[in-house]
TORGUZA-324710 format. One record per atom (N, C-alpha, C): residue in three letters; x, y, z. Coordinates in steps of 0.1 Angstrom, whole numbers, plus 5000, padded with zeros to 4 digits. Atoms other than C-alpha are relative to their C-alpha. Layout:
<rs>
ALAXYZ/...
</rs>
This chain:
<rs>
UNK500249935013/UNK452351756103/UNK499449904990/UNK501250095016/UNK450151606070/UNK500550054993/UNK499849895015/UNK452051806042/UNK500349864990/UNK499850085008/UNK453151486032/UNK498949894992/UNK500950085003/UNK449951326030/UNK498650104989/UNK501449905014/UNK446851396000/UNK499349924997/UNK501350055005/UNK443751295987/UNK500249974987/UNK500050055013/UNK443451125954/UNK498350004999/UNK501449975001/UNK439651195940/UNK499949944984/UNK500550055015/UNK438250955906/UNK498949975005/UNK501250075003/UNK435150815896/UNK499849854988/UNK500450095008/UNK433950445887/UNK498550014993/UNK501149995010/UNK431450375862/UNK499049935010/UNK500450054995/UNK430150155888/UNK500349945012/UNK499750054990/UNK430049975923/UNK501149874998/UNK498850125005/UNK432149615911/UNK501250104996/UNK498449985008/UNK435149835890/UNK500450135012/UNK500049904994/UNK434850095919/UNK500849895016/UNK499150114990/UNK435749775945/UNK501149944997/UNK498550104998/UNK438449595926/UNK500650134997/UNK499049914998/UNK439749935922/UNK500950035016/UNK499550004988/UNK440049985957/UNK501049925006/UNK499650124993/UNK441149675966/UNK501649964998/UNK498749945008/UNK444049715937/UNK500950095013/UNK498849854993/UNK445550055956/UNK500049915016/UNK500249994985/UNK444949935991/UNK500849855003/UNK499650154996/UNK446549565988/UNK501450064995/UNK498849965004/UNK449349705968/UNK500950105010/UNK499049934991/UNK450249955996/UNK500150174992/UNK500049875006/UNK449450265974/UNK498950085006/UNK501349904994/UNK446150385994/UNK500149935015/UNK500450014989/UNK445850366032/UNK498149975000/UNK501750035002/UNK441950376025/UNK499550064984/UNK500649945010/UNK439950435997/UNK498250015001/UNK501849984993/UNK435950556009/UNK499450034982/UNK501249955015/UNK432950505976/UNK499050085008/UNK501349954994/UNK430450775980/UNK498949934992/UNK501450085002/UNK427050735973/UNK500450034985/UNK499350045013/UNK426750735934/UNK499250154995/UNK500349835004/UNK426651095918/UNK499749974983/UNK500449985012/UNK425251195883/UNK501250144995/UNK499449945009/UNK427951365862/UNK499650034983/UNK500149935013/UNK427951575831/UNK501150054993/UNK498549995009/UNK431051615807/UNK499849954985/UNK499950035012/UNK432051655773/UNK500649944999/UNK498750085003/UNK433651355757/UNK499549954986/UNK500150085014/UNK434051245721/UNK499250114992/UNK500449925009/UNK432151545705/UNK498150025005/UNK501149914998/UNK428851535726/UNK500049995017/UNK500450004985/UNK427551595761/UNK499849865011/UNK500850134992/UNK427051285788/UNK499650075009/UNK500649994984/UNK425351265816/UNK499849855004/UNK499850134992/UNK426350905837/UNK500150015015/UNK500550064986/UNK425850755871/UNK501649975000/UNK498450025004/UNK429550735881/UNK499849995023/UNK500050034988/UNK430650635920/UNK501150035003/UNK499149895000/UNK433050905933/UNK501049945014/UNK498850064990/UNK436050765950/UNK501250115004/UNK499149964993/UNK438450905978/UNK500849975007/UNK499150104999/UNK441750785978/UNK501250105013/UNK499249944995/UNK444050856011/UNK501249925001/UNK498850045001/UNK447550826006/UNK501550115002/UNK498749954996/UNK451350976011/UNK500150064981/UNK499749985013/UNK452551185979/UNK500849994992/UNK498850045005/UNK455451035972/UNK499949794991/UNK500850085005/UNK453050735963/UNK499350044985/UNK500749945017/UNK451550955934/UNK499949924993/UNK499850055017/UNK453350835904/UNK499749855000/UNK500150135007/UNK453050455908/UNK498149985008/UNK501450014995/UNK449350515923/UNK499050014987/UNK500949985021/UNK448250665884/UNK500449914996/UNK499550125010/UNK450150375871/UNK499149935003/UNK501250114997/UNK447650145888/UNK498950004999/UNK501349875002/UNK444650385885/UNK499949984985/UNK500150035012/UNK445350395851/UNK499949844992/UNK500250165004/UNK445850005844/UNK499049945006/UNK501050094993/UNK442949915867/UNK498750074999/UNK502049935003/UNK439950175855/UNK499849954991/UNK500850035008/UNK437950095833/UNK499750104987/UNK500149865014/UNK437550465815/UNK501550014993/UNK498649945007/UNK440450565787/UNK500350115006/UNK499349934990/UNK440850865806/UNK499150025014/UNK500550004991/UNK440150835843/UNK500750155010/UNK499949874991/UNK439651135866/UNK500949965006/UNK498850014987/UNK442851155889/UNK500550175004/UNK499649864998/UNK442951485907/UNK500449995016/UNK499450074986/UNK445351495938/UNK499950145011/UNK500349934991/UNK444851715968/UNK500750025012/UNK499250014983/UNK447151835998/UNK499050025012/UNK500850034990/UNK446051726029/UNK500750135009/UNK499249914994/UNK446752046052/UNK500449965014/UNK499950084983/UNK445851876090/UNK500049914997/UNK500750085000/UNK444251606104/UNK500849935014/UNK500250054991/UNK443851416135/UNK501349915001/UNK498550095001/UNK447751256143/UNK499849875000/UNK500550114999/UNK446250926150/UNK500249984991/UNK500650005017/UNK444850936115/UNK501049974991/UNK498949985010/UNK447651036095/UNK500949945002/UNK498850084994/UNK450050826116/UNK499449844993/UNK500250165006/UNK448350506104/UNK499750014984/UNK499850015013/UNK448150606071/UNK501150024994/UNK499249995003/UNK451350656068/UNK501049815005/UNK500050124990/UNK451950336091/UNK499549864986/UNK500450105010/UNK450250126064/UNK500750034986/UNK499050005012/UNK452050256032/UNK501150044998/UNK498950004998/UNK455350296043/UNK500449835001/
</rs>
């Protein structure tokens, strides 16, 4: 079963703050992996007008009992004042898979 395990989904401003982020969750024992996709063009109101930025969309796999000290780090290690953190239940997934991701942040 995976009920225990979820996706964590933000975006760096860039490739550098998008690696030592990784590096942050994944050394600390808060992400089993963290995959950068290619680098997407977002659009969002902030501050009173429209952006449109180059942002590098990160997918964080981890246990959800990890959550709360996973924002704590997310939060102290982005670079945006408020950084995307939207968390996702994992429904399956290949036992292998999920057994080593649980294997690495346990």
């Amino acid at each position: 079963m995976s009920e225990d395990l979820c996706l964590v989904l933000t975006t760096c401003p860039d490739e550098d703050s998008a690696e030592r982020l990784a590096a942050v969750l994944v050394e600390q024992r808060l992400a089993a992996c963290v995959s950068a996709g290619s680098p997407a063009r977002s659009t969002y109101p902030w501050q009173g007008s429209i952006e449109h930025e180059r942002e590098i969309p990160l997918t964080i796999k981890t246990v959800r009992e990890k959550v709360p000290a996973l924002s704590e780090a997310l939060v102290a290690h982005h670079p945006y004042e408020v950084p995307e953190l939207l968390v996702l239940p994992v429904i399956d997934g290949l036992d292998a898979y999920t057994q080593w991701i649980r294997d690495w942040i346990q």
